[in-house]
RODO-2510 file (C-alpha; in nm, 4 decimals, decimal comma):
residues 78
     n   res          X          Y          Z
     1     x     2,4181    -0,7976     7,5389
     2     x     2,1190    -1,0001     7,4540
     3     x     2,0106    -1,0242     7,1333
     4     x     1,6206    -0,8929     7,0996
     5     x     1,3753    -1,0461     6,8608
     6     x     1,0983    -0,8805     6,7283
     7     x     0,7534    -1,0016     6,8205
     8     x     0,4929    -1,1630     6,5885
     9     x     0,2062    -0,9143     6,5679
    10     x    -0,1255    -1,1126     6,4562
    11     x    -0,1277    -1,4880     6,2608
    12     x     0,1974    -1,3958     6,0313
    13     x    -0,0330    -1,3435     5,7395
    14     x     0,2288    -1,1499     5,5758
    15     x     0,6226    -1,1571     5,5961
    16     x     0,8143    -0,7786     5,4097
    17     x     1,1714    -0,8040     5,3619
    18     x     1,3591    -0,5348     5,1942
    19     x     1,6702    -0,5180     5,0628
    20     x     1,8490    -0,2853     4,8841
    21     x     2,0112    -0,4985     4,6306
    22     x     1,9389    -0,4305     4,3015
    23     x     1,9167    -0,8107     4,1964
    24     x     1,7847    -1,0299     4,5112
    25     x     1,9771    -1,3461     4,4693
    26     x     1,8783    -1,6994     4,6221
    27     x     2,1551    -1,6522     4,9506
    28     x     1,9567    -1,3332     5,0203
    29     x     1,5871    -1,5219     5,1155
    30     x     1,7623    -1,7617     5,3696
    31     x     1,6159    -1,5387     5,6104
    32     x     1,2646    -1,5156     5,4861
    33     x     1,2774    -1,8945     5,4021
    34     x     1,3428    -1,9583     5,7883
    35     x     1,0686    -1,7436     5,9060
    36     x     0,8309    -1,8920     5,6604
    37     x     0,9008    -2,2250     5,7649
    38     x     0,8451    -2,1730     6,1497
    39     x     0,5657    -1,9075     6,1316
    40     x     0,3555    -2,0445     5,8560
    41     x     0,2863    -1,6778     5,6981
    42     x     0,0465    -1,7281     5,3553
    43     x     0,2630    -1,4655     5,1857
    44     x     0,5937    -1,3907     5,1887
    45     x     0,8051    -1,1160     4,9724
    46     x     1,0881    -0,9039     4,9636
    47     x     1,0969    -0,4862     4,8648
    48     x     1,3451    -0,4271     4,6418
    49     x     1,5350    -0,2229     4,3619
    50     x     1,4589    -0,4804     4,1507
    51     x     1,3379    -0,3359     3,8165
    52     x     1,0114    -0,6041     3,7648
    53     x     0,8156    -0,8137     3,9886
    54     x     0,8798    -1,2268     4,0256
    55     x     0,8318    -1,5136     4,2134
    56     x     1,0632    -1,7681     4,3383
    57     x     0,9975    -2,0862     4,2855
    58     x     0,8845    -2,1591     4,6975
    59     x     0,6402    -1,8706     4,6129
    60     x     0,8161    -1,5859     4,7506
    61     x     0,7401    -1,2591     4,5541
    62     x     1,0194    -0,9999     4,5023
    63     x     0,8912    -0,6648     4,3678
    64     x     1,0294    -0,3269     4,3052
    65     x     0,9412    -0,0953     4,6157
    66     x     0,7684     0,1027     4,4219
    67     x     0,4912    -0,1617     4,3131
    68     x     0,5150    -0,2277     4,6940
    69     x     0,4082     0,1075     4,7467
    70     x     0,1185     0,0869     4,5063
    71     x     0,0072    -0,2201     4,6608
    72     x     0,0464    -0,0966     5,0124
    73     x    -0,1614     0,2531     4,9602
    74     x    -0,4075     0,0081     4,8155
    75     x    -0,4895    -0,2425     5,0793
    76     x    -0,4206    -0,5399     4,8269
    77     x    -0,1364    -0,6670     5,0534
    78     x    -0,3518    -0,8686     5,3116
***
């Protein structure tokens, strides 16, 4: 069976990973790294269990899902 990709909606403004890790380490944004690199998106981060927000050092923001959710309800994540 073929493999199905999902589609790009809009200009990739914004790439979400999550993750349930408690500590997102560097092997776990190979993924995100990829897509960033082909698509272009301006901002890129991964929803975690992580207990405080960062930033890796190619910009890619890793924040607890619960600031995720704060930022989401308040239309500050586009």
């Amino acid at each position: 069976m073929a493999q199905r990709l999902a589609p790009i909606v809009g200009q990739a403004l914004l790439a979400i990973e999550c993750k349930a890790a408690i500590e997102v380490k560097a092997g776990d944004l190979k993924g995100l790294r990829v897509f960033h690199e082909e698509h272009g998106a301006r901002r890129s981060l991964v929803v975690s269990r992580e207990p405080e927000p960062r930033r890796t050092d190619d910009d890619i923001e890793i924040l607890p899902w619960q600031h995720f959710c704060r930022l989401l309800w308040g239309g500050q994540l586009v």
